[in-house]
C-alpha positions as CSV (number, residue, x, y, z in Angstrom):
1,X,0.0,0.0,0.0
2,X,2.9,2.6,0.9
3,X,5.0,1.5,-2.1
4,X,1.3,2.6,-4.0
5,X,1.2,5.6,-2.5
6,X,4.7,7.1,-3.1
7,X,5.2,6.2,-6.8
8,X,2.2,7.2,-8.6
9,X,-0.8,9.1,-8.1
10,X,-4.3,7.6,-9.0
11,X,-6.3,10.6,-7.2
12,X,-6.0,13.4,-4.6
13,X,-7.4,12.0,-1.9
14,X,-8.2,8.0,-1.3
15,X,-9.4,5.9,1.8
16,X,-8.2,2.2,2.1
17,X,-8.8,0.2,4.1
18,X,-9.5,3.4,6.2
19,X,-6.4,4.4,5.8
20,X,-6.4,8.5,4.4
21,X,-3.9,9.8,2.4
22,X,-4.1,13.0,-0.2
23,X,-0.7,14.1,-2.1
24,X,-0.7,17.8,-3.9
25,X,0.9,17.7,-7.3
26,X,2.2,20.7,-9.6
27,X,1.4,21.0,-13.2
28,X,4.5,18.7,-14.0
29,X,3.4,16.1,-11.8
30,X,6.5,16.6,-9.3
31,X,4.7,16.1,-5.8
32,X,4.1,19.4,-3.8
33,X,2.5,18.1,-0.4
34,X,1.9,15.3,1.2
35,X,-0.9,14.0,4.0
36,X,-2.0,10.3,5.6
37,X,-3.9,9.3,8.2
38,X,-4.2,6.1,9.4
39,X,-7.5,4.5,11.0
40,X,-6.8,4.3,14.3
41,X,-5.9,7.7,14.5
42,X,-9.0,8.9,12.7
43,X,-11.1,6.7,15.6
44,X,-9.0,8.2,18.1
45,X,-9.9,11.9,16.8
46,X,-13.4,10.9,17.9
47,X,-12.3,10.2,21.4
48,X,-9.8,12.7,21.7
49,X,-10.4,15.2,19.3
50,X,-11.5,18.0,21.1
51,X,-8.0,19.9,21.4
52,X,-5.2,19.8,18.9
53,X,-1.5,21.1,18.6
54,X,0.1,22.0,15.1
55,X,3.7,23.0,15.1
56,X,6.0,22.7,11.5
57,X,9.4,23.3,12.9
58,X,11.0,19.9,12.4
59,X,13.1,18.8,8.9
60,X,12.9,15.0,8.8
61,X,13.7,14.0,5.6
62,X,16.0,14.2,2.3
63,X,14.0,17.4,1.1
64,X,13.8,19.7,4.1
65,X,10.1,19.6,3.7
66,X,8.5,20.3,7.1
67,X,7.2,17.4,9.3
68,X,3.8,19.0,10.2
69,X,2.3,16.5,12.9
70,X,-1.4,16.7,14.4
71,X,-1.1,15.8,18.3
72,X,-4.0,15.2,20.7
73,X,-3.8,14.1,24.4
74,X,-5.4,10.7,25.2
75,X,-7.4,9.7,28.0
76,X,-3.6,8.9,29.7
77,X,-2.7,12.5,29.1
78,X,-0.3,10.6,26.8
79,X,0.1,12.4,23.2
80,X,-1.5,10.7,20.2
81,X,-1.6,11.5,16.3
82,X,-4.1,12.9,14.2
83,X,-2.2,12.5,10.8
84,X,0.9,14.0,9.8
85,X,1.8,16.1,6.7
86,X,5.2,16.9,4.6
87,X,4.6,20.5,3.5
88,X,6.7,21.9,0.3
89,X,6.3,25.8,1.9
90,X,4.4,27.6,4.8
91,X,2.8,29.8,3.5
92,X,-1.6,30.3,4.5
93,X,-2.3,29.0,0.9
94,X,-0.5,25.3,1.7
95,X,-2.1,25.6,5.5
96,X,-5.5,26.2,4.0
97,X,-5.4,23.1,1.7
98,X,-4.2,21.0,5.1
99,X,-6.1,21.6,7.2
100,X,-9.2,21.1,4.7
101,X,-7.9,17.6,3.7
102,X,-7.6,16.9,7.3
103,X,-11.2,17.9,8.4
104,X,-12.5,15.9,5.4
105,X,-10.2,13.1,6.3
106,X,-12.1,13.1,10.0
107,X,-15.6,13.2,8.8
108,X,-16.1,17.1,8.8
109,X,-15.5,17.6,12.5
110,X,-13.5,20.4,13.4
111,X,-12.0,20.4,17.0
112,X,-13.0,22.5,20.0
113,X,-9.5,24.3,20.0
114,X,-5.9,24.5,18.7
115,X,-2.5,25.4,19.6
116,X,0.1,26.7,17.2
117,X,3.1,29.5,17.0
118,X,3.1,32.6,15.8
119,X,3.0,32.1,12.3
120,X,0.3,34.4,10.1
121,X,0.0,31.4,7.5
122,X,-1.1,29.2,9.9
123,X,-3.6,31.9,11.1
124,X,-5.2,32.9,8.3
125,X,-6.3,29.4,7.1
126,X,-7.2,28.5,10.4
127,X,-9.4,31.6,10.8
128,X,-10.7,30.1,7.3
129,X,-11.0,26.0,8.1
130,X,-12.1,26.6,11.3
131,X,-14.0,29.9,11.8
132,X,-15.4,28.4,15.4
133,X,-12.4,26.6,16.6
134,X,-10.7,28.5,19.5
135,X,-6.9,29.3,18.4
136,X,-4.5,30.6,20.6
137,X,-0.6,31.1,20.6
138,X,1.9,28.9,22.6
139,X,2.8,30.7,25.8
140,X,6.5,29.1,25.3
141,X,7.6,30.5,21.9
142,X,6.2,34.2,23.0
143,X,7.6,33.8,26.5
144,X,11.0,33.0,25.5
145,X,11.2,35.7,23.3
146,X,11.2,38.1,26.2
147,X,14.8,37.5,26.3
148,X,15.5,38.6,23.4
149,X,13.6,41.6,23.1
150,X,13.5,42.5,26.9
151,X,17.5,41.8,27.6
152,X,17.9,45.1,29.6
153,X,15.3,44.1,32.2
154,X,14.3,40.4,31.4
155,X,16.8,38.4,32.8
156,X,17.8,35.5,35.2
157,X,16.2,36.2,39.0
158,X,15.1,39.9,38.0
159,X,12.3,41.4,39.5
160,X,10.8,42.2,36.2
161,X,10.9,38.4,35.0
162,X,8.9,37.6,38.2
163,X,6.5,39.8,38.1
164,X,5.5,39.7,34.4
165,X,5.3,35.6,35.4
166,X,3.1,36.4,37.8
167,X,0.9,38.5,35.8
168,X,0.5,36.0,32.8
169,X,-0.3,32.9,35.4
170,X,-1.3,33.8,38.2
171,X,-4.4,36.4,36.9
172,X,-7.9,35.0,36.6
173,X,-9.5,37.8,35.6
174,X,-8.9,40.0,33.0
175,X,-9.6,43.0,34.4
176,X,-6.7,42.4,37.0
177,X,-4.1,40.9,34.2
178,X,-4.6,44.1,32.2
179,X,-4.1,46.5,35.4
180,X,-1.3,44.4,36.5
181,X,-0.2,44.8,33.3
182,X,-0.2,48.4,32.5
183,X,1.7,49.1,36.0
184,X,4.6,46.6,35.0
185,X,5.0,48.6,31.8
186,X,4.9,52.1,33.6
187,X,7.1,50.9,36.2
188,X,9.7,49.6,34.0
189,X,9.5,52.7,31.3
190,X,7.9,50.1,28.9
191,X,4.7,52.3,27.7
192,X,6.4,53.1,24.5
193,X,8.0,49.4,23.3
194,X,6.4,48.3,20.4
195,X,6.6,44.1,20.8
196,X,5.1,44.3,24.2
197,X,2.2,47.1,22.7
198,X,1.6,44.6,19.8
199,X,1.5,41.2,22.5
200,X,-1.0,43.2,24.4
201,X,-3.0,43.6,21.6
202,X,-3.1,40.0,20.6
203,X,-3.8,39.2,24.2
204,X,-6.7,37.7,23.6
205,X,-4.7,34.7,21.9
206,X,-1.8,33.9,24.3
207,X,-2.7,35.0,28.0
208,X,-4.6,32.0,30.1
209,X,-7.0,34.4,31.5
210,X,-9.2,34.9,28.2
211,X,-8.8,31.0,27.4
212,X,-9.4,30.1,31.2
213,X,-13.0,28.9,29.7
214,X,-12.5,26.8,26.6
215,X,-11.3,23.1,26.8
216,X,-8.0,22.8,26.4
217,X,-7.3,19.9,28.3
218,X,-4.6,21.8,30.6
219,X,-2.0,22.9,27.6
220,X,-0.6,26.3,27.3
221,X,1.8,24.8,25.0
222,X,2.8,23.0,21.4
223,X,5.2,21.2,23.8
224,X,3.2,18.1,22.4
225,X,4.1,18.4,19.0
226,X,7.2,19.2,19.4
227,X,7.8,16.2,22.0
228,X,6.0,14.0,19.2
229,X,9.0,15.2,16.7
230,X,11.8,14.5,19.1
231,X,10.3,10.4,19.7
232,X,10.4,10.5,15.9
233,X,14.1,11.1,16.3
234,X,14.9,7.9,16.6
235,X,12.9,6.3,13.7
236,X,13.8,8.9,10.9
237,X,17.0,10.7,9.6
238,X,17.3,13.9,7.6
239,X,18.8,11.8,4.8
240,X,15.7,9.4,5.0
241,X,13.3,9.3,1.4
242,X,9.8,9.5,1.3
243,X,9.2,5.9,1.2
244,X,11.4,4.7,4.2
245,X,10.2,8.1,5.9
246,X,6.3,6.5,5.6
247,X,7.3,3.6,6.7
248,X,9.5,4.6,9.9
249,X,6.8,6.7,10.6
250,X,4.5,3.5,10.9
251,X,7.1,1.9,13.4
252,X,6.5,5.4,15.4
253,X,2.9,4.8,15.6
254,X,2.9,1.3,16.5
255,X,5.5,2.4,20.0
256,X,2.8,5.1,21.1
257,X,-0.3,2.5,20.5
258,X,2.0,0.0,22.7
259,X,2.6,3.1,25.4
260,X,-1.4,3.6,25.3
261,X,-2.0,-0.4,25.6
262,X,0.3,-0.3,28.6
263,X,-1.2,2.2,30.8
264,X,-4.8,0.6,29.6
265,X,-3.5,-2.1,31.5
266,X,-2.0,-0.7,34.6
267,X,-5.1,2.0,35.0
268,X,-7.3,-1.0,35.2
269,X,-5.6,-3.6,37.1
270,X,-3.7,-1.6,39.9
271,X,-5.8,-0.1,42.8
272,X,-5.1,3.0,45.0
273,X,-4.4,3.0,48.7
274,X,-6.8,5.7,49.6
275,X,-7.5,6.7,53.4
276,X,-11.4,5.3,54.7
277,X,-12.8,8.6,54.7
278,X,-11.4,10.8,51.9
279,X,-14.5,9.0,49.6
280,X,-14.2,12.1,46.8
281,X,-10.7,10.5,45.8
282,X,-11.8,7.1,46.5
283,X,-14.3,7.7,43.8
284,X,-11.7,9.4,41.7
285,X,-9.7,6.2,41.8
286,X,-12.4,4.0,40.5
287,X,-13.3,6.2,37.2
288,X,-10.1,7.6,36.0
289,X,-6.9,6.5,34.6
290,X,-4.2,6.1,36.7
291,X,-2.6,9.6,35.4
292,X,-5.5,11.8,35.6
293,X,-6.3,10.3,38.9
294,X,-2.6,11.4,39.9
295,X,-3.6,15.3,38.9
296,X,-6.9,14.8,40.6
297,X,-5.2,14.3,43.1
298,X,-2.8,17.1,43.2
299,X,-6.4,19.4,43.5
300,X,-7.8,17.0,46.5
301,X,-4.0,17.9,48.2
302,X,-4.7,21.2,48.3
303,X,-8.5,20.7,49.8
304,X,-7.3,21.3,53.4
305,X,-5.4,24.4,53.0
306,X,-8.7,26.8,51.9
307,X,-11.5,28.1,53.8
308,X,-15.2,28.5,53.2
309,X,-17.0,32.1,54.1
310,X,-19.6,34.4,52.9
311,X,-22.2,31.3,52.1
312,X,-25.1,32.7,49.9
313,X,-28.3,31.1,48.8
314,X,-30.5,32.6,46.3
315,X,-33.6,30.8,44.0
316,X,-31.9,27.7,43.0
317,X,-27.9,28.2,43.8
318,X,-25.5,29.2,46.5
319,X,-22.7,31.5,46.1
320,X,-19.2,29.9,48.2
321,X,-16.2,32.4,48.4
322,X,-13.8,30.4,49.4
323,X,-10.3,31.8,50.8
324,X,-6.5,30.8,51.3
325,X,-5.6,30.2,54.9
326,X,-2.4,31.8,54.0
327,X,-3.5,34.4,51.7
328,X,-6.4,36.4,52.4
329,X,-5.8,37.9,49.1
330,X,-6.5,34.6,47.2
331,X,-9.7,33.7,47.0
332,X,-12.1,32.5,44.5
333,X,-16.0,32.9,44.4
334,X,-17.5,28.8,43.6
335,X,-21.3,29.0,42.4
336,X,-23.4,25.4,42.7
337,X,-27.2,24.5,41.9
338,X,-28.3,23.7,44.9
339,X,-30.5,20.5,43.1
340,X,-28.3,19.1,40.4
341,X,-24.5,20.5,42.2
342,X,-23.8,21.9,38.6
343,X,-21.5,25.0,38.6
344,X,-18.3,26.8,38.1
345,X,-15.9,28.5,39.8
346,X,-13.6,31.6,39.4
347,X,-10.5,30.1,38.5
348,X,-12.2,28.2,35.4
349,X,-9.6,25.1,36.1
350,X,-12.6,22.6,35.3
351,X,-13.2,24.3,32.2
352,X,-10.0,24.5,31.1
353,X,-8.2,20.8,32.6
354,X,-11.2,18.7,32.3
355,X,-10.4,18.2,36.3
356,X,-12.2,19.9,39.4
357,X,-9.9,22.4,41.0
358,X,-9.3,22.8,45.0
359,X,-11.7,25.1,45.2
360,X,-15.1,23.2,44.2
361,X,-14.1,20.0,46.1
362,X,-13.4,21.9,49.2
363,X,-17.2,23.3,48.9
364,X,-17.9,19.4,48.1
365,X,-16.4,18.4,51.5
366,X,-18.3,21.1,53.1
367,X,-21.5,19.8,52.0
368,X,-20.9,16.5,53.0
369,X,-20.9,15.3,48.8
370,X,-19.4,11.5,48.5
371,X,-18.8,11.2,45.0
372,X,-17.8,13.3,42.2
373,X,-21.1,14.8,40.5
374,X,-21.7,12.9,36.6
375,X,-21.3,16.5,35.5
376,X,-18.3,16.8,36.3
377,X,-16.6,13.9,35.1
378,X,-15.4,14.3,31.4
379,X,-15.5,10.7,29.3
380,X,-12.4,11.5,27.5
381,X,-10.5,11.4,30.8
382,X,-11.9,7.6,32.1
383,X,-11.0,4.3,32.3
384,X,-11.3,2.8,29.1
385,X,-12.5,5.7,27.6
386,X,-10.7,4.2,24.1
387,X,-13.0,1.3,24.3
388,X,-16.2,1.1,22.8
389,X,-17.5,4.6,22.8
390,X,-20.4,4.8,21.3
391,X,-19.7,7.9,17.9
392,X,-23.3,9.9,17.4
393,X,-25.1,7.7,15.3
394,X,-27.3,10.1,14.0
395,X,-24.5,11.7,12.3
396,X,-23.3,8.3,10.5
397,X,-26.9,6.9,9.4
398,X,-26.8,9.8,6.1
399,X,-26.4,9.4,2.1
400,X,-24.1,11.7,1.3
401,X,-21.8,9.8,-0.9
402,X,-18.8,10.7,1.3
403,X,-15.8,7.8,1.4
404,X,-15.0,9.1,5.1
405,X,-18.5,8.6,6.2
406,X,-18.8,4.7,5.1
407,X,-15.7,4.0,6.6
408,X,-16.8,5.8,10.0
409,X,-20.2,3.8,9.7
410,X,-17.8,0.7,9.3
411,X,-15.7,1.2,11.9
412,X,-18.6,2.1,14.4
413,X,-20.4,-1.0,13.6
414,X,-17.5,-3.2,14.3
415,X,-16.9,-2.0,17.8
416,X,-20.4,-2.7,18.6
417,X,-20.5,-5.8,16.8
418,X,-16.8,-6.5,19.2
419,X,-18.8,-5.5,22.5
420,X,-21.6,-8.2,21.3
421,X,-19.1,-10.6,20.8
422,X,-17.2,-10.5,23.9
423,X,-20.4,-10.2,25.6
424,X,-21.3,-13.7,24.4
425,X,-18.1,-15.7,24.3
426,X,-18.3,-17.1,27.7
427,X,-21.2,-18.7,27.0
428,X,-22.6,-21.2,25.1
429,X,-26.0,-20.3,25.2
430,X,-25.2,-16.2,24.7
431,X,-22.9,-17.9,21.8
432,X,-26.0,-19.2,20.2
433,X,-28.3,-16.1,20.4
434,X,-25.2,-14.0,19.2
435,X,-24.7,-16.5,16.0
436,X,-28.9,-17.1,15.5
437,X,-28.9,-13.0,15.6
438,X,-26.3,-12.0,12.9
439,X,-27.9,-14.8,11.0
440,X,-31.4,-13.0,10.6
441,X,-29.5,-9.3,11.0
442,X,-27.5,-10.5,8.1
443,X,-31.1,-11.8,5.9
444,X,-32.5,-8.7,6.7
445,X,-29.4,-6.4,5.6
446,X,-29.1,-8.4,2.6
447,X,-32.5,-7.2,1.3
448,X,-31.7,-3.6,1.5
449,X,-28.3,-3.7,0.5
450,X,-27.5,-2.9,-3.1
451,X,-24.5,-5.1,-3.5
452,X,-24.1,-8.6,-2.8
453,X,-21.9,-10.5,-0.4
454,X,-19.6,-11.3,-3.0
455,X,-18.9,-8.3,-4.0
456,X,-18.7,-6.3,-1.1
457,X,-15.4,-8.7,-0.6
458,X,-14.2,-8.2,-3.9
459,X,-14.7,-4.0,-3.1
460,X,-13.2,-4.2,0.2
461,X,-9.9,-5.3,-1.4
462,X,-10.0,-2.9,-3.7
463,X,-9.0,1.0,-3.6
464,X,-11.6,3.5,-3.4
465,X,-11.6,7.2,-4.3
466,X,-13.3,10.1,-2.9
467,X,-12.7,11.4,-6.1
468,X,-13.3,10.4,-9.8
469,X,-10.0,8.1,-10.6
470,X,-8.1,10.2,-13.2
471,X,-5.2,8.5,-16.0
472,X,-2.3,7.4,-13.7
473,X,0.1,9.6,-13.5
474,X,4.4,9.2,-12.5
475,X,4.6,11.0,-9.2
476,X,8.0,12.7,-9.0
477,X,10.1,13.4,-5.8
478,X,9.5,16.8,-4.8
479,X,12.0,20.2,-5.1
480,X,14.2,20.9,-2.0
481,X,11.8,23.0,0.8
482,X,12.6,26.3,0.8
483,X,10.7,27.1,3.7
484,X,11.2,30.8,5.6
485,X,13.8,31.0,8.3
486,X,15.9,28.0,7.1
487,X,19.3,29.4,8.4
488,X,21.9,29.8,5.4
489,X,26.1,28.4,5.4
490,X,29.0,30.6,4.4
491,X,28.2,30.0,0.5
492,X,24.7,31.4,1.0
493,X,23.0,27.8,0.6
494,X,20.4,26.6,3.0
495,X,21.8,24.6,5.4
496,X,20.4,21.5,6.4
497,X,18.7,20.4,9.7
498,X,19.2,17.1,11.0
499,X,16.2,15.4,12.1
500,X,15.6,18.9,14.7
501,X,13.6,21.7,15.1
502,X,14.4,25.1,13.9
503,X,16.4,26.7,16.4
504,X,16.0,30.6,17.6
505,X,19.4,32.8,17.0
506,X,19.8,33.0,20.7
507,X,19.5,29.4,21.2
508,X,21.8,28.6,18.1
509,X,24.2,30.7,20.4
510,X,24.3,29.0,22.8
511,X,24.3,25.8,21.8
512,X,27.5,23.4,22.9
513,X,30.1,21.7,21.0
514,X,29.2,17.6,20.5
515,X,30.6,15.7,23.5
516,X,31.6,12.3,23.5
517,X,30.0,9.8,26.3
518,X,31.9,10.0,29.7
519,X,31.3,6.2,30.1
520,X,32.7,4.9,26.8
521,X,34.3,8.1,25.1
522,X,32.1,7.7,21.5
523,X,30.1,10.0,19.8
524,X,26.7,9.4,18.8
525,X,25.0,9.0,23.0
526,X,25.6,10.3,26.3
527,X,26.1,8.5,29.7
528,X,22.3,7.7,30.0
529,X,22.0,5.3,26.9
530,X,25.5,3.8,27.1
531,X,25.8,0.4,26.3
532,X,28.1,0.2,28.7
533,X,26.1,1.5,31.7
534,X,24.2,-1.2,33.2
535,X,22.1,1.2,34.7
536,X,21.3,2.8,31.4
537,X,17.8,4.1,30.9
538,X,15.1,2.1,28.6
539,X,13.5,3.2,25.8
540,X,10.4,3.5,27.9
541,X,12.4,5.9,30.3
542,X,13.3,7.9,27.6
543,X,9.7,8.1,26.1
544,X,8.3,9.2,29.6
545,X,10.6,12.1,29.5
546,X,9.7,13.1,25.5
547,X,6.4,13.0,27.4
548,X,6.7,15.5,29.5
549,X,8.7,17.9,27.8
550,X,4.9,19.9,27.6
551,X,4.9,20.0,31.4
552,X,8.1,21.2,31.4
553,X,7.4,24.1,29.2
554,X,4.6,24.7,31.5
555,X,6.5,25.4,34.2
556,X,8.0,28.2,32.9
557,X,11.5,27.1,31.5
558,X,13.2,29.7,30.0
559,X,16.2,30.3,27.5
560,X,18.0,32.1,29.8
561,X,17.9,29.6,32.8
């Protein structure tokens, strides 16, 4: 099938076997841009597709064409694909054509929101694909560009680089970031500099406190996507081709669906040691995964140090303020139903994570509430929330001639068909019903069905276009990328990335000559990943920390620490 689907080109876009994939020519037939999806990442965009990160900054192959992955959060909080594209340029034109193969590619669903850089390509198609998708910036790439711009005052343990921390985090209301704001720049004879007047302009796009109320399961960040390209470091080269890039990127895929199938098994087979009366967490335990249950936690932990005062009730809700013990200043105002416990509170953590925040649970321990309202508990964040979900039905059961929309019918009716099956297994008689069932199911689809069994085989193993099949065509290996900021040698050619990210001038600066290993003196690994350490870390290890390079940017790492 890949072999197929790098040397000639039958359509522009073609499903098989549920696999996606849509390749942009020029009028020479030389391929311009290239996009796949396989099926279990388009199912998995139904369970997880709410919140998406797009970042292009990462060369991976022969041609310098940007790796341009989707990445989603799974119900681990482990990063998952989308589809992937190799982009010829970057400019709003290529990102329009993307990002509308893409949403055909998942049956017309757009997500809930999306995280990119600063790039005005990206936001002009996006603005265009996905007129009611929430986009925002990364807070990384604009924070670490204080540095640069802010040298004279924006530096290692200033006051100024505090402070400005403060008022981008620690705000959750935007009349008190903007105020905050406003005196940092008078303070620091700011008013007049141009980068900060233009950020606060676009504030709306990269400060938490506007995007405090839209989903975005807890990410400030493309930290994601550009973890996602460092795993791929170890399956693809900047000298690999198209074809062996397609197929390392396979391999890829097939280590995070083994990561995912792990933690399945350990969120369901390992139990929490949970004190007899703390029954909000005990009932945490038993419906997340093991990861989300951790972060849940983290917000239980915190339970005990707030206060509740200044109770309210009015027609059919009541109005909590509930305070730090060791900050009178911090405190946030928690509204609840007084029927259904439905509600929000101030610091819009819920709305934002997915997970209730200190605050809510400490009014929940107040009025004596032992498990965590329905409501409150999101179905992408559960136990086996990859399993069986159920896809709106409605939305599959049209005739609209769509490709995407048989093979979504097809793959919802096998997981229910699955369920039914290992419903009956264990039992002969359940076996029999099960078997006597798809016997009359299948006399009574056969009626209505337009094709017979037969040849519904013969189709299956067949390709299918979306498109009318046009004369076959030679597809030829696309031009060199010449993509903007590529970095230039002494002979004024564009120099090559290898299997990295673009890199910012300051970080280029700093950047360290190649050591050898301090363990075996050869190039090529460090200490940790010697073959000669016996205590060398796995490539699990290694995986868990590419996983949490988003939380790290989330803390607030900085090019200057």
């Amino acid at each position: 099938m890949h072999n197929q689907f790098l040397t000639t080109l039958r359509t522009n876009k073609l499903i098989i076997h549920n696999f996606f994939y849509a390749i942009q020519c020029d009028e020479s037939g030389r391929a311009v841009n290239f996009f796949w999806v396989d099926s279990r990442s388009r199912m998995a965009y139904h369970y997880f597709g709410d919140v998406v990160t797009f970042d292009t900054t990462y060369r991976t192959n022969k041609y310098d064409m940007p790796f341009a992955p989707f990445t989603g959060v799974n119900h681990h909080m482990q990063s998952i694909q989308f589809g992937c594209a190799l982009l010829q340029d970057e400019t709003e034109v290529t990102f329009e054509w993307l990002f509308r193969t893409w949403l055909d590619a998942m049956g017309g669903r757009p997500p809930t929101s999306i995280i990119t850089d600063q790039d005005l390509g990206m936001k002009g198609a996006i603005a265009t694909v996905f007129p009611n998708t929430r986009h925002r910036l990364c807070l990384w790439h604009i924070k670490k560009k204080f540095v640069e711009k802010l040298s004279q005052v924006y530096y290692k343990r200033s006051k100024f680089k505090k402070d400005i921390k403060n008022c981008i985090k620690e705000t959750y209301k935007k009349e008190d970031f903007e105020g905050r704001w406003m005196l940092l720049m008078k303070e620091n004879e700011l008013e007049s500099n141009k980068w900060l007047q233009g950020l606060f302009d676009i504030r709306e796009s990269w400060v938490p406190v506007y995007n405090r109320g839209t989903f975005f399961a807890g990410m400030n960040t493309t930290g994601r996507s550009e973890g996602i390209n460092s795993f791929f470091d170890g399956f693809v080269t900047h000298t690999s081709n198209l074809k062996e890039f397609v197929v390392k990127y396979e391999k890829a895929l097939n280590r995070i669906v083994k990561r995912e199938n792990d933690e399945d098994f350990e969120s369901e087979h390992k139990f929490w040691i949970v004190n007899d009366h703390e029954f909000l967490l005990k009932h945490a335990g038993k419906v997340y995964t093991r990861n989300v249950f951790n972060k849940f936690k983290e917000s239980w932990s915190k339970v005990f140090d707030y206060k509740v005062e200044n109770v309210r009730n009015g027609n059919s809700f009541q109005s909590f303020v509930v305070k730090s013990k060791d900050d009178e200043l911090e405190k946030f105002e928690v509204t609840l139903d007084s029927q259904t416990y439905e509600g929000k509170c101030e610091c819009q953590q819920f709305e934002f994570v997915g997970i209730l925040c200190a605050h809510i649970l400490k009014v929940f321990v107040r009025l004596d509430i032992d498990e965590i309202p329905e409501h409150f508990i999101l179905p992408r964040w559960r136990q086996k929330a990859n399993k069986f979900r159920i896809i709106d039905s409605q939305g599959l059961v049209h005739d609209d001639g769509k490709e995407e929309s048989e093979a979504l019918r097809l793959s919802h009716m096998c997981q229910e068909a699955t369920k039914l099956a290992c419903l009956a297994a264990p039992s002969n008689e359940a076996y029999t019903i099960f078997i006597e069932g798809m016997n009359d199911l299948f006399e009574k689809i056969q009626k209505v069905s337009k094709v017979s069994p037969i040849e519904i085989c013969a189709d299956k193993d067949n390709e299918k276009s979306i498109e009318p099949s046009r004369a076959e065509i030679l597809l030829l290996d696309p031009n060199i990328s010449q993509c903007k900021g590529r970095k230039k040698d002494v002979k004024g050619k564009a120099a090559t990335t290898q299997s990295e990210r673009l890199k910012s001038g300051i970080e280029m600066s700093l950047n360290k000559k190649k050591r050898k290993c301090h363990m075996c003196f050869q190039f090529g690994h460090d200490k940790r990943t010697c073959p000669s350490n016996p205590m060398r870390k796995t490539s699990k290890d290694l995986e868990e920390e590419v996983e949490g390079s988003d939380s790290d940017q989330e803390e607030g790492s900085d090019c200057s620490e």
